[in-house]
MIGULUM-276421 format. One line per field, with one value per residue (C-alpha): x, y, z; residue number from 1. Coordinates in nm, 3 decimals, m for minus. Example, Ala and Ser with C-alpha at 12.3 -4.5 7.8 and 13.67 -1.06 7.14 Angstrom:
BEGIN
east 1.230_1.367
north m0.450_m0.106
up 0.780_0.714
k 1_2
! end
This chain:
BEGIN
east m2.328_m2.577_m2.474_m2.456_m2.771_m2.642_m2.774_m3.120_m3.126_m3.358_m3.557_m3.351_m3.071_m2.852_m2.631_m2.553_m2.381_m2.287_m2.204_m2.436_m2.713_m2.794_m2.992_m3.171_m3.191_m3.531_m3.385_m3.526_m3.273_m3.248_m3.068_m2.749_m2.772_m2.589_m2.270_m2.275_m2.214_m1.981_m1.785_m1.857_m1.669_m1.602_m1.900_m2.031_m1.759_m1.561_m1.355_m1.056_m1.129_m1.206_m0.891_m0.649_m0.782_m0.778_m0.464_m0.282_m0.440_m0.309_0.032_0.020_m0.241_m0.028_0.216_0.415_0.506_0.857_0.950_0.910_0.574_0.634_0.257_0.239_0.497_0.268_m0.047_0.099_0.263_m0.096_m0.303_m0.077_m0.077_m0.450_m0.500_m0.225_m0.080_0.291_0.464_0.344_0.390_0.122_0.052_m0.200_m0.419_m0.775_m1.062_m1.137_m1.154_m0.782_m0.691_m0.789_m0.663_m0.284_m0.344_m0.432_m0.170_0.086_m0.018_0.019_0.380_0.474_0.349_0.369_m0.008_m0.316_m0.591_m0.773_m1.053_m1.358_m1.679_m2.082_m2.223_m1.886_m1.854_m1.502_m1.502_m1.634_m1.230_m1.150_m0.992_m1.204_m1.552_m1.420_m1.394_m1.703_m2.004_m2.270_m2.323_m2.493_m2.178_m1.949_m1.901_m1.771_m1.450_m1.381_m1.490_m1.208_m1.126_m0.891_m1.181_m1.351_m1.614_m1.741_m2.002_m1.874_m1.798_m1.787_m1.435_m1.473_m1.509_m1.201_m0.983_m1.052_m0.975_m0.675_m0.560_m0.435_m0.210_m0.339_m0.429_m0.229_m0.436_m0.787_m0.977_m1.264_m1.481_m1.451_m1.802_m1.977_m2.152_m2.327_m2.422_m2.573_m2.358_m2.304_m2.017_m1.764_m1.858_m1.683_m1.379_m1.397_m1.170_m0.925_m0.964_m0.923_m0.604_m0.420_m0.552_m0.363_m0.046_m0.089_m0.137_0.069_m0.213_m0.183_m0.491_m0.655_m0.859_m1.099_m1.191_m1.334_m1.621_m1.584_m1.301_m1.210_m1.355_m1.705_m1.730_m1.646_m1.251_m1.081_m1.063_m1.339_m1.110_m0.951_m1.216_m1.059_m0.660_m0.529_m0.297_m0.402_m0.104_m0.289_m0.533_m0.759_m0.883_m1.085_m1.433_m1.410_m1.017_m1.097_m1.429_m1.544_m1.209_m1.104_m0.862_m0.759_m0.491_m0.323_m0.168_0.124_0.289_0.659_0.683_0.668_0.887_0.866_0.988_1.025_0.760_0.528_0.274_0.225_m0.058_m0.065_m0.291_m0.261_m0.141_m0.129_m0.112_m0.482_m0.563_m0.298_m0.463_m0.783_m0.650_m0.425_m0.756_m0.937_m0.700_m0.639_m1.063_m1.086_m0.842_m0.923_m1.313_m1.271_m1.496_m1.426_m1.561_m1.863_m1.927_m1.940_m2.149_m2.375_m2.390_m2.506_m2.774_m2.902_m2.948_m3.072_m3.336_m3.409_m3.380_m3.764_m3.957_m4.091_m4.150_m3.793_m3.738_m3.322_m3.120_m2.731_m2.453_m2.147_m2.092_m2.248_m2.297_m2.605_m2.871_m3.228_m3.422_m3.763_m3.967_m4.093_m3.945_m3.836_m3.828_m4.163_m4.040_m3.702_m3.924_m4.148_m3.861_m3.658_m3.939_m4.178_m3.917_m3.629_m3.388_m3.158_m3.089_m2.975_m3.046_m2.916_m3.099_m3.487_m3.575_m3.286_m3.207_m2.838_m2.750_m2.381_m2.423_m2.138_m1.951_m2.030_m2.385_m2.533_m2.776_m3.049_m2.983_m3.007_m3.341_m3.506_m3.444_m3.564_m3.893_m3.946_m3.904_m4.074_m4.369_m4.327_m4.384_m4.762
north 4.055_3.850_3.563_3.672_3.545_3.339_2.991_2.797_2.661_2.360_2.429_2.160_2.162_1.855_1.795_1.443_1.205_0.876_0.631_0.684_0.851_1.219_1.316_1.677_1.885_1.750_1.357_1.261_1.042_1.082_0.832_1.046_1.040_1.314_1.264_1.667_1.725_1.387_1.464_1.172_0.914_0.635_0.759_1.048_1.011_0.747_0.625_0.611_0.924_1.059_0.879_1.030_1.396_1.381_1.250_1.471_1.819_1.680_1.688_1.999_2.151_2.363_2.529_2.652_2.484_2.548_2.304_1.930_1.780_1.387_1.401_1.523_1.251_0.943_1.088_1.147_0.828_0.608_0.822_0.724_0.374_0.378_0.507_0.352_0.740_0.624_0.829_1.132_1.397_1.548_1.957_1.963_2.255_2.283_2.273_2.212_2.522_2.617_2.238_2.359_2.695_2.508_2.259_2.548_2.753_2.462_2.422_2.758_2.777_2.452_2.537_2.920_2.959_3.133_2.992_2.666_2.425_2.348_2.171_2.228_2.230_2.188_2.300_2.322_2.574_2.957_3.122_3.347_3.101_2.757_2.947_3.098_2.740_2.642_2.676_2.867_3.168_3.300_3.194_3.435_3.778_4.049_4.044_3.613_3.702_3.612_3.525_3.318_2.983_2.791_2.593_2.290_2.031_1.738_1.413_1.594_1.502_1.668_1.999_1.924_1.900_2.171_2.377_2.195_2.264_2.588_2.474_2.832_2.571_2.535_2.330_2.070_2.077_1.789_1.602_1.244_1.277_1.654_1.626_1.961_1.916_1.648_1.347_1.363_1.101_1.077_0.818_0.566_0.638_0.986_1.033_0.820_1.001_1.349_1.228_1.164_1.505_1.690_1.482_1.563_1.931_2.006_2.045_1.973_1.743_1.805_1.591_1.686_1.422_1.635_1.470_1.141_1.088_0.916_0.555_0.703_0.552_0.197_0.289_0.522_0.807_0.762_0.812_0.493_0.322_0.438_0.344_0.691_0.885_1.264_1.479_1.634_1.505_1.728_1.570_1.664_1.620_1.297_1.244_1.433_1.302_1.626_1.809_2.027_1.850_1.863_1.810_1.872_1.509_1.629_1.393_1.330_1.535_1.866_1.980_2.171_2.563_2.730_2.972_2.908_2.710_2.780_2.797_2.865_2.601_2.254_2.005_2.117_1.825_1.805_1.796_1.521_1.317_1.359_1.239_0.930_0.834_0.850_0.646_0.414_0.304_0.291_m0.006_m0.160_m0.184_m0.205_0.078_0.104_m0.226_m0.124_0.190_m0.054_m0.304_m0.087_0.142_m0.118_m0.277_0.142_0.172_m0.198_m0.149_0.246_0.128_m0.056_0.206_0.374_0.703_0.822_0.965_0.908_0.763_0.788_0.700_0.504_0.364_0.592_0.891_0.930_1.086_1.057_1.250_1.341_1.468_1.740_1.953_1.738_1.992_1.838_1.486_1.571_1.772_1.465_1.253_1.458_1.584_1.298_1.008_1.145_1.112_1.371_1.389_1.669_1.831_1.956_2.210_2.180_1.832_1.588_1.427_1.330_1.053_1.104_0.857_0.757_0.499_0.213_0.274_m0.075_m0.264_m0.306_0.108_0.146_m0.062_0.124_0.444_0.244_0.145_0.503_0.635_0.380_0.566_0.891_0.745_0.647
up 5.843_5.627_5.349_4.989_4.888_4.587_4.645_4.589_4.943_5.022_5.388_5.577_5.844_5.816_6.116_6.105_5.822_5.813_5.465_5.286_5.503_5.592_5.918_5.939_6.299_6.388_6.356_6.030_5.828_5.422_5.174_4.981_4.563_4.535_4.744_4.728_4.363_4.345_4.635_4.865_4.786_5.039_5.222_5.516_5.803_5.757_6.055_5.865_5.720_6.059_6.251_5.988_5.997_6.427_6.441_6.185_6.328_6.691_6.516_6.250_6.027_5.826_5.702_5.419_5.112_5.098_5.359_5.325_5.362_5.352_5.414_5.002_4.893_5.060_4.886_4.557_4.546_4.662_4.376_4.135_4.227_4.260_3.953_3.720_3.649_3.868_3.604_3.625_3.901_4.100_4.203_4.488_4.500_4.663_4.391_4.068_3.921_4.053_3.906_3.568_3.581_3.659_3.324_3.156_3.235_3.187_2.877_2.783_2.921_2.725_2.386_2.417_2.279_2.417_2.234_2.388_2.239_2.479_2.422_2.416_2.739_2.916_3.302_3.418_3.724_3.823_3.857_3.558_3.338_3.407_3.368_3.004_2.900_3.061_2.812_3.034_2.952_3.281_3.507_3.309_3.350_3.095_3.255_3.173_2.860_2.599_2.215_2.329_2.367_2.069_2.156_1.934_1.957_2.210_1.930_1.669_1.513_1.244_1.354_1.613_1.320_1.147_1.434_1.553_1.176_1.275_1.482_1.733_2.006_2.366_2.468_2.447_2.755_2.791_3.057_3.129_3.159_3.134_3.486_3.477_3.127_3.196_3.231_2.863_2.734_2.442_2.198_2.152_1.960_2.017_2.296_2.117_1.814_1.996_2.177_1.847_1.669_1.939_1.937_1.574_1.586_1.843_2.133_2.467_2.593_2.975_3.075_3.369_3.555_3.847_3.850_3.689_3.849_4.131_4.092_4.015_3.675_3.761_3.621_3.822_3.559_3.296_2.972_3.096_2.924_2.538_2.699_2.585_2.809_2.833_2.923_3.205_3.430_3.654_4.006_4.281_4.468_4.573_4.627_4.947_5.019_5.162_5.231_4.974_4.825_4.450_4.192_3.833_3.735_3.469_3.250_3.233_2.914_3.152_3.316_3.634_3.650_3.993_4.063_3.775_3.972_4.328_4.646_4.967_5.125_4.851_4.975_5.336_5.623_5.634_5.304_5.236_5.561_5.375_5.076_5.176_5.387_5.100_4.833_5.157_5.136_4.796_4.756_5.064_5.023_4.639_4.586_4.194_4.115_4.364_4.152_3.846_3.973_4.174_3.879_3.630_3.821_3.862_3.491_3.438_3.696_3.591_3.180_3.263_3.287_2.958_3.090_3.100_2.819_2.789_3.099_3.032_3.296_3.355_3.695_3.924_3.794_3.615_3.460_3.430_3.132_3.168_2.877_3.128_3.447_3.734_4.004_4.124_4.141_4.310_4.582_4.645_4.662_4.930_5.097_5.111_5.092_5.217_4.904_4.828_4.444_4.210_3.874_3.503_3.361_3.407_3.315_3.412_3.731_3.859_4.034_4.217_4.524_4.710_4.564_4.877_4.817_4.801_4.564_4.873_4.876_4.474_4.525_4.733_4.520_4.176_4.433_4.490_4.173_4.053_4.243_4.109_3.768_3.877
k 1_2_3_4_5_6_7_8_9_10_11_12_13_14_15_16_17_18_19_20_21_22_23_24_25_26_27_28_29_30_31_32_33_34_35_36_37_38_39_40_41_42_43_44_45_46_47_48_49_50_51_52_53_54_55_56_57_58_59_60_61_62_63_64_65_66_67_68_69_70_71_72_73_74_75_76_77_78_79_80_81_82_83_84_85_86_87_88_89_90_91_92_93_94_95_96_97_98_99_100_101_102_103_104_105_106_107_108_109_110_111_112_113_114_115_116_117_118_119_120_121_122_123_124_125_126_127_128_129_130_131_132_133_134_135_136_137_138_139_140_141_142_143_144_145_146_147_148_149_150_151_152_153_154_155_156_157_158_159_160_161_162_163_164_165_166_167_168_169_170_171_172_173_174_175_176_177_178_179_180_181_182_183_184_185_186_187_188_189_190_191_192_193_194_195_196_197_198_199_200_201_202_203_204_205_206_207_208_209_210_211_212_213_214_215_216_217_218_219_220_221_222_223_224_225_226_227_228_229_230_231_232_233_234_235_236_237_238_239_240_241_242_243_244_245_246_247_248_249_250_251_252_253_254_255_256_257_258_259_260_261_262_263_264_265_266_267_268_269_270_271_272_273_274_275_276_277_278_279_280_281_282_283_284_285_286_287_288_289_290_291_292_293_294_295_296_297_298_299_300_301_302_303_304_305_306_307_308_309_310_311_312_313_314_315_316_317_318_319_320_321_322_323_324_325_326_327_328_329_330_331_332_333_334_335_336_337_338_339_340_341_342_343_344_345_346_347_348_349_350_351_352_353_354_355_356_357_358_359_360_361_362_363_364_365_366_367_368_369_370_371_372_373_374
! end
């Protein structure tokens, strides 16, 4: 049997990883801006990561959900202290996509509407109902096609409204930051603006912080920059640094009905090891303010050079816009100076590093890139 054949695959074998480092089958060793679309967190094989995964799969790796799994309890109650959400209760799943599809469908069961409100150039998942709110075109197929989504220009108020108006909404579904669209971010006051428009009109408000999530942009969920309080929060990526790990944060205002959510392997006892691991390093090597401070002197150091045509980011995750195609730089940068970085759309680069990436590491990429520029 051969692989589907659905993936632009770089000619290297990585067998190796370690923080924030990379190393191919022939030994050669390449510095990680990608974090594998955001999903390296505390960094390539952690001990404590490591220690936690070993020791639980020496005591259990599964089993079913309808026993007790103190295991869940532990992680749910460390993410919610980590990130300030204590209040709310937590459904484990294992990716992004399926963390959507749950807020989704909550909010559909709450308000007893179908229609949902999405945003230009969003990217929230490739299941059934995540890609039909995800605004690109190519990664839907007739069958996700529905009525049911409205898509509008991302900070554009005024067109929220007017949609909201009708009062046909279950639900508004928004990026922290759009990562795939190319770390596009709310304005200012739009995120505080959109949050009272649905309390308003009667909408629920998701917030997907898959990617910017997670410490990455120097707060541990991005819309924690505005202070609102979405009703559900969407996690993933780098809660499980690698493990597929993810999670639909619900706010007291919901409550739980037997059988309408359910999965057969979130929040098993690996997963939750993962996880706890994960929440565990964050605190202890303060890896938010790291993302912040490492993510500032990025842009400050990328902002002086006058051939970049836009460079947008918060913390670390951000983006580099070229005024032409950058798949020629990104090659010379992983092929020729070992960098891996990644892309949006033909002439942006993304920067997703791990978040204890340090400034000697962020200077050797603005060095190199520097170079490129010549």
């Amino acid at each position: 049997m051969n692989l589907f054949d659905v993936y632009s695959i770089w000619n290297i074998e990585l067998v190796k990883a370690k923080g924030c480092c990379l190393y191919d089958a022939d030994g050669n060793k390449y510095l990680d801006f990608y974090g594998g679309h955001a999903v390296i967190s505390i960094g390539h094989s952690h001990p404590k990561f490591v220690k936690n995964i070993e020791q639980q799969l020496e005591e259990m790796a599964f089993f079913t959900n309808s026993v007790i799994n103190r295991q869940q309890q532990i992680f749910a109650r460390k993410l919610g202290d980590i990130s300030g959400y204590t209040d709310y209760s937590l459904f484990m799943c294992n990716s992004g996509a399926e963390a959507n599809e749950n807020a989704l469908k909550l909010a559909s069961f709450k308000t007893q509407k179908k229609k949902v409100l999405a945003f230009k150039g969003a990217f929230h998942g490739r299941t059934s109902g995540a890609v039909a709110v995800t605004d690109i075109p190519q990664y839907s197929s007739p069958y996700n096609l529905t009525d049911n989504v409205t898509f509008v220009p991302l900070n554009d108020v005024e067109q929220v409204e007017r949609e909201l108006k009708s009062k046909e909404y279950s639900a508004v579904i928004i990026e922290g930051i759009q990562g795939v669209g190319g770390i596009r971010i709310p304005d200012g006051d739009f995120l505080k603006n959109l949050s009272s428009l649905c309390k308003m009109y009667g909408a629920i408000l998701i917030l997907d912080e898959v990617q910017s999530g997670c410490g990455r942009s120097g707060k541990y969920f991005y819309h924690q920059y505005s202070g609102i309080k979405p009703d559900i929060i969407t996690v993933a990526k780098g809660i499980g640094n690698g493990f597929p790990v993810a999670g639909t944060l619900i706010s007291p205002e919901f409550e739980p009905v037997k059988g309408t959510l359910g999965t057969t392997f979130g929040g098993a006892h690996l997963a939750c090891a993962a996880g706890i691991a994960v929440a565990d390093v964050m605190v202890e090597e303060n890896l938010v303010a790291n993302a912040e401070k490492v993510g500032d002197f990025l842009m400050k150091g990328l902002s002086a050079f006058p051939q970049i045509k836009e460079l947008r980011g918060k913390g670390l995750m951000i983006a580099i816009e070229m005024p032409e195609p950058v798949s020629e730089i990104r090659r010379k940068l992983l092929f020729d100076h070992k960098i891996f970085t990644g892309a949006s759309s033909t002439n942006i680069i993304r920067l997703l590093p791990p978040l204890c990436i340090s400034e000697n590491e962020a200077q050797y990429f603005i060095d190199v890139f520097k170079k490129m520029l010549i």
